[in-house]
C-alpha positions as CSV (number, residue, x, y, z in Angstrom):
1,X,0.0,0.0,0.0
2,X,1.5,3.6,-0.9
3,X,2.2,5.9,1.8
4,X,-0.4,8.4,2.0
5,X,-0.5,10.1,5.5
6,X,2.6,10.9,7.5
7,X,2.5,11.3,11.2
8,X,5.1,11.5,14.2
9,X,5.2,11.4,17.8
10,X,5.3,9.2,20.6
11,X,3.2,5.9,21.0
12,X,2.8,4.2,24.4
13,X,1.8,1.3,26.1
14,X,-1.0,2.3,28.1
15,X,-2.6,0.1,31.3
16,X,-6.3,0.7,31.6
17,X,-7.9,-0.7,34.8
18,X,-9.8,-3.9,33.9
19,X,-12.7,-2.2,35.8
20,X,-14.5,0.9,36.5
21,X,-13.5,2.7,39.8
22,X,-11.0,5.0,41.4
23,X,-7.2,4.2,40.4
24,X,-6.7,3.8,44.0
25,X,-8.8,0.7,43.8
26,X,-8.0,-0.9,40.6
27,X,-6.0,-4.2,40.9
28,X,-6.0,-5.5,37.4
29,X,-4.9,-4.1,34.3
30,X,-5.1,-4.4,30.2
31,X,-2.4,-3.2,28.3
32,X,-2.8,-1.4,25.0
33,X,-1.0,0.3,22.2
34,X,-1.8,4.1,22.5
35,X,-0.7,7.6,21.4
36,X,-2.6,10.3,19.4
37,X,-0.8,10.2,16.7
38,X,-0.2,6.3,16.2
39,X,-4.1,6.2,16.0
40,X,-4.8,8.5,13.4
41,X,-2.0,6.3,11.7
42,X,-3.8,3.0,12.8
43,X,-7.5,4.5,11.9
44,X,-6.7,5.2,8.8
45,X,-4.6,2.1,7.8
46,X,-8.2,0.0,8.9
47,X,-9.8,2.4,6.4
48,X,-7.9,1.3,3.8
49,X,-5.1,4.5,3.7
50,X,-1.6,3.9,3.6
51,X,-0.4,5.7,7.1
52,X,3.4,6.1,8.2
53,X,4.5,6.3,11.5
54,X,7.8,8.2,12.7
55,X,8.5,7.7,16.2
56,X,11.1,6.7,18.8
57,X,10.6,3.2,21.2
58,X,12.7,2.0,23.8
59,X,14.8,-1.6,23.9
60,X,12.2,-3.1,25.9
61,X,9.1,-5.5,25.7
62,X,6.8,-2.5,25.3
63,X,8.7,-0.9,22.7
64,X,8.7,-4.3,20.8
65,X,4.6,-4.9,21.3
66,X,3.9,-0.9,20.1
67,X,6.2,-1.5,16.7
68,X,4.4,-4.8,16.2
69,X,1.0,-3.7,17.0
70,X,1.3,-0.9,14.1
71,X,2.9,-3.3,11.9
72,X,0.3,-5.6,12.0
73,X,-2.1,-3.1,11.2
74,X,-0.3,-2.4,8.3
75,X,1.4,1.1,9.2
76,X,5.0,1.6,7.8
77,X,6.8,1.9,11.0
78,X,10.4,2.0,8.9
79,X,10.5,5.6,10.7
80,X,10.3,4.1,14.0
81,X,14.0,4.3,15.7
82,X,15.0,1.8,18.7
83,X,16.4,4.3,20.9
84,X,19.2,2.3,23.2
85,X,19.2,4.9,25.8
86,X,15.5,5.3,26.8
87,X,12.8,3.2,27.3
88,X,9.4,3.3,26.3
89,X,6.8,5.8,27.5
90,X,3.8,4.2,29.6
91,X,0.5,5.8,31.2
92,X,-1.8,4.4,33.4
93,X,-5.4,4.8,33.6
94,X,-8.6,4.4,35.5
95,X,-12.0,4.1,33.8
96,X,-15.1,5.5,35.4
97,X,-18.3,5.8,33.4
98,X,-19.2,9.3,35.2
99,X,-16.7,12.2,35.7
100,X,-13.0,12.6,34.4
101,X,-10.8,9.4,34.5
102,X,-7.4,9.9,36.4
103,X,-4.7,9.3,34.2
104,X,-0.6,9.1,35.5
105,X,1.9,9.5,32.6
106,X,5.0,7.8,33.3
107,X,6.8,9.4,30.1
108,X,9.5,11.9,31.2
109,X,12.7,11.1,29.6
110,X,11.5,8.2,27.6
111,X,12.3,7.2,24.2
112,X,9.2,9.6,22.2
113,X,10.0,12.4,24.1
114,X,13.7,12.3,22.5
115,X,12.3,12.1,18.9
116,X,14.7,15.3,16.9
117,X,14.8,16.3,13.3
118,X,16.9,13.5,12.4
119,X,14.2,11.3,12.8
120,X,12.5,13.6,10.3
121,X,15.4,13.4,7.8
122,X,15.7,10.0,8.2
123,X,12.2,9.3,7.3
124,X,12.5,11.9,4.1
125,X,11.3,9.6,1.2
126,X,7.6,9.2,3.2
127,X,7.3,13.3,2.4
128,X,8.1,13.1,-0.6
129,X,5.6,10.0,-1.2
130,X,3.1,10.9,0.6
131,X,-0.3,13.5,0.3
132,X,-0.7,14.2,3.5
133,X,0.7,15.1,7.2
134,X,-0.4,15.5,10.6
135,X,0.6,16.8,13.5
136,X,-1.0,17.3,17.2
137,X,0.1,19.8,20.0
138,X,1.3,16.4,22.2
139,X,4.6,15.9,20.9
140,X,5.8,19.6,21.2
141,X,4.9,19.3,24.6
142,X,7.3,16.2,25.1
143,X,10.6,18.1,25.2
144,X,12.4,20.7,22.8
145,X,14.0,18.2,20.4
146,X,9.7,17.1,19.5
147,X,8.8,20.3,18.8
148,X,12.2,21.1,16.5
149,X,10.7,17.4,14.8
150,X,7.2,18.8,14.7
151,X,8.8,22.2,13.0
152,X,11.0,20.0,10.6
153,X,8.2,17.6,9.7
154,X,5.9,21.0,8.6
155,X,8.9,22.4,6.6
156,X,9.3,19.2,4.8
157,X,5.4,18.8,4.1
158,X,5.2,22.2,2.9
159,X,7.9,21.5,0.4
160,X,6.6,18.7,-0.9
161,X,3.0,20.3,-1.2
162,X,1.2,18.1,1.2
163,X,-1.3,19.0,2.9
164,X,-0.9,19.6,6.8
165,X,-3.8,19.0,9.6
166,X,-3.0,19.8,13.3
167,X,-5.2,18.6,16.0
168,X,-4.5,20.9,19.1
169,X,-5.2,17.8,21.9
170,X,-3.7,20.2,24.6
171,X,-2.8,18.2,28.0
172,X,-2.5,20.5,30.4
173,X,-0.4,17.7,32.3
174,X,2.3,17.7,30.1
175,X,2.7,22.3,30.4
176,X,0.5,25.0,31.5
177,X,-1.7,26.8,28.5
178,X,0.3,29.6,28.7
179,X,3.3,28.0,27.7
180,X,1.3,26.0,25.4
181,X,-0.5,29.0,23.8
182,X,2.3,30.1,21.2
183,X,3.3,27.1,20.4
184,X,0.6,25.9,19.6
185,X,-0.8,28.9,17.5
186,X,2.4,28.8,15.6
187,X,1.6,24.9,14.4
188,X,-1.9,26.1,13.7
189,X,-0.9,29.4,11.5
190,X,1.3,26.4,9.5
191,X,-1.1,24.4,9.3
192,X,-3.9,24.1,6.2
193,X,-6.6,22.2,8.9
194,X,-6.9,22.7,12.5
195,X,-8.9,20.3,14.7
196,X,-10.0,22.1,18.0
197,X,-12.4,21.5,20.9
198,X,-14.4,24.0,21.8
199,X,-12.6,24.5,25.3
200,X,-9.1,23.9,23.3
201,X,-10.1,26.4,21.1
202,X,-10.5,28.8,23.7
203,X,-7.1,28.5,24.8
204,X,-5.7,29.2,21.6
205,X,-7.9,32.6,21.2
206,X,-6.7,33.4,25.1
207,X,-10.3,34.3,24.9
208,X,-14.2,32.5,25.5
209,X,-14.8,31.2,21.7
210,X,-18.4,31.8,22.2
211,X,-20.3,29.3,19.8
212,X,-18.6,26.3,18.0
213,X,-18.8,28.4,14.7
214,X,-17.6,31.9,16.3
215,X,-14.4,29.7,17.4
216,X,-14.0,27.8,14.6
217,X,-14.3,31.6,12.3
218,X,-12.1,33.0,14.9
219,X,-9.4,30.1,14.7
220,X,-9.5,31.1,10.5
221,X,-7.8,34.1,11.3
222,X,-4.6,32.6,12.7
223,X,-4.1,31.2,9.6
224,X,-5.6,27.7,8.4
225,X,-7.8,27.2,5.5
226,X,-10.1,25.0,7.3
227,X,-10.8,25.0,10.7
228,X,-12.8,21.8,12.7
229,X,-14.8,21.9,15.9
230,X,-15.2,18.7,17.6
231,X,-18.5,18.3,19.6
232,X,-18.4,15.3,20.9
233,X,-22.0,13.9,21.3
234,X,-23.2,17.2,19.6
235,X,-20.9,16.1,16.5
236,X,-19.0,18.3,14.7
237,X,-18.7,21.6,12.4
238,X,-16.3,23.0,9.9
239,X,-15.5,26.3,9.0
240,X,-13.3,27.1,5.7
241,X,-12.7,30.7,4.7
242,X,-14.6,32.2,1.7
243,X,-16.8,29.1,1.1
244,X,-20.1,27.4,3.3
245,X,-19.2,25.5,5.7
246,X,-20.5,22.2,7.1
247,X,-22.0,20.4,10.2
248,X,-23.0,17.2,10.9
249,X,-24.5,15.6,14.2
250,X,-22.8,13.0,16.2
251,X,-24.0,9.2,16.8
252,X,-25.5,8.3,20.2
253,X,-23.8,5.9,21.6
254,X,-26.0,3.8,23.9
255,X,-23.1,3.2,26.5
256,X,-20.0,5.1,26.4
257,X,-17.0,2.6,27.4
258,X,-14.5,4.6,27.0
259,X,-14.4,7.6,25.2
260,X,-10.4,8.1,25.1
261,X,-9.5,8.3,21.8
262,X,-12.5,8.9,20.1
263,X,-11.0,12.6,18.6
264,X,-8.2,10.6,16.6
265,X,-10.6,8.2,15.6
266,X,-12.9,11.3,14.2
267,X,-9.5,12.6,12.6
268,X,-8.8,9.6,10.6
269,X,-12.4,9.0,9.0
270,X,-12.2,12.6,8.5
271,X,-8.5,12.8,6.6
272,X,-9.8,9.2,5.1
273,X,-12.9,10.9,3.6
274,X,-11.0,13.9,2.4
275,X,-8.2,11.8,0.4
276,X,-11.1,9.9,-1.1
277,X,-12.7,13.2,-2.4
278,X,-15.8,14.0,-0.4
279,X,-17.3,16.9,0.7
280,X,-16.7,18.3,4.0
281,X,-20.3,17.0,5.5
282,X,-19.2,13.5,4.2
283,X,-16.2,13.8,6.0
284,X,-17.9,14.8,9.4
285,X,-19.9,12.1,9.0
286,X,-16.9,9.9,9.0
287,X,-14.8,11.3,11.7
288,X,-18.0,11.3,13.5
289,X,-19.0,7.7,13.2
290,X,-15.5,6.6,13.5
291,X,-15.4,8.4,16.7
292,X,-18.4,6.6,17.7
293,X,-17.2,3.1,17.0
294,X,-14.2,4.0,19.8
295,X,-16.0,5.4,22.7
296,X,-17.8,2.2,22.6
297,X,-14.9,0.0,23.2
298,X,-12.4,-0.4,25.7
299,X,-8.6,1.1,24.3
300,X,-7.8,3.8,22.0
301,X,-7.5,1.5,18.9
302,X,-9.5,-1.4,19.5
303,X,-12.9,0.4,18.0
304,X,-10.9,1.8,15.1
305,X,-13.3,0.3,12.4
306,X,-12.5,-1.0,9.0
307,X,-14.6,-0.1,6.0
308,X,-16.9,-2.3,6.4
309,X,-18.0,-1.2,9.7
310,X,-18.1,2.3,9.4
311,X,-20.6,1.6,6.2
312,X,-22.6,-0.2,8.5
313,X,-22.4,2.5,11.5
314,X,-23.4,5.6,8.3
315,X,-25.9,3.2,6.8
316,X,-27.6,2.8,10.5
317,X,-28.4,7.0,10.7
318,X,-27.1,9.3,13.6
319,X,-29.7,7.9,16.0
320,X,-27.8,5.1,17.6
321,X,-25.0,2.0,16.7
322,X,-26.8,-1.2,17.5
């Protein structure tokens, strides 16, 4: 499969409590493959989109599992470096089906977070092959060698006239938004499509947004061509300068297992839709479904669906998956 997508930052293992509760009182674990970024890649290799993956993993059993994981779902991991001097980034997470799930990142100093431009160079030929990068506001957060990647990764898109999407996924446990503010406006005024939340997108205008389309208008004067506000439940909207803009409403989901994740599943049906040639409602629709199908599973990837299913979640309306 050609390389159509190009992404980079740092995947992790991630151990999500076996059940619902507190972290204090979890006792059993599942471990899964995770990172923003590595699931765009994954999403959109399961809809049928070649997807590369540049990334740094440690020596260790978790580095091996992540590299195979993505392998096995058919994303070119030839950009993924063994890094001999760090190991491999972990988080761990409770689940709780009201309120915001604790999560402890175990990451500083770990292989990802030492990803530089040389990674970037090294991984050259994907650019040049490829229609299409993206980026998210993790990895500069990681350390300053991540966001001199992220920089290089953008100047080496832009050459090769791809086109570059940046979904903001601020973690305000990684930096404050005030150190996160310029950066991240700085990837955004590079980039062609910016994915926001409505609270993310906030942060950005260092001012209240208003309503999803105020933000996502105001987010158009940084600089992108397109900007994306994603709803959750309520769906999503998109915004482009000079021409209508779109909107399409989410898909209940009768029980929401686990909605982490769910934003870089809507980011890969919506980049899948968008290389395929549909409008921007079709492409809502996608992300949207797509996000769906993963805050109804367990695990950031384990939803992801293939073509198949995602016909089958469209085909059933915005009313429920059953």
């Amino acid at each position: 499969m050609s390389i159509e997508v190009v992404t980079l930052g740092e995947a992790m293992v991630a151990l999500v409590a076996s059940d619902t509760g507190p972290l204090a009182e979890a006792t059993t674990f599942r471990r899964f493959v995770a990172g923003a970024e590595a699931n765009v890649a994954v999403g959109l290799a399961r809809l049928g989109h070649g997807a590369a993956f540049i990334g740094r993993v440690g020596p260790d059993g978790f580095g091996t599992a992540i590299v195979r994981r993505l392998r096995g779902e058919g994303v070119d991991v030839a950009g993924v470096a063994v890094d001999p001097e760090a190991r491999t980034g972990i988080f761990v997470r409770e689940r709780r089906l009201f309120g915001a799930a604790e999560l402890v990142y175990h990451r500083s100093g770990s292989a990802g977070s030492r990803l530089d431009p040389d990674d970037v160079a090294a991984a050259a030929d994907r650019f040049s092959a490829g229609r299409w990068l993206h980026v998210t506001g993790i990895t500069p957060a990681l350390s300053a060698s991540c966001r001199a990647a992220v920089d290089a990764a953008i100047d080496r898109a832009r050459e090769a006239g791809m086109t570059i999407s940046f979904d903001v996924n601020l973690r305000r446990k990684l930096w404050s938004e005030d150190e996160a503010r310029p950066v991240l406006r700085a990837i955004a005024a590079r980039s062609d499509v910016v994915f926001a939340g409505l609270d993310e997108a906030g942060v950005l205008l260092e001012a209240s947004p208003g309503s999803a389309n105020d933000a996502a208008r105001a987010l158009l004067d940084i600089g992108p061509s397109l900007a994306i506000l994603k709803l959750g439940e309520a769906g999503a909207l998109a915004r482009q300068r000079d021409h209508p803009g779109a909107a399409h409403e989410g898909f209940a989901v009768p029980l929401v297992v686990d909605p982490v994740g769910a934003g870089d599943a809507f980011v890969a049906g919506f980049i899948a839709a968008r290389l395929e040639g549909h409008d921007l409602a079709t492409a809502l629709a996608w992300g949207n479904a797509a996000g769906a199908s993963v805050a109804a599973t367990i695990g950031d990837m384990t939803g992801l669906p293939t073509r198949v299913e995602l016909e089958g979640i469209l085909a059933s309306g915005p009313d429920t998956i059953r």
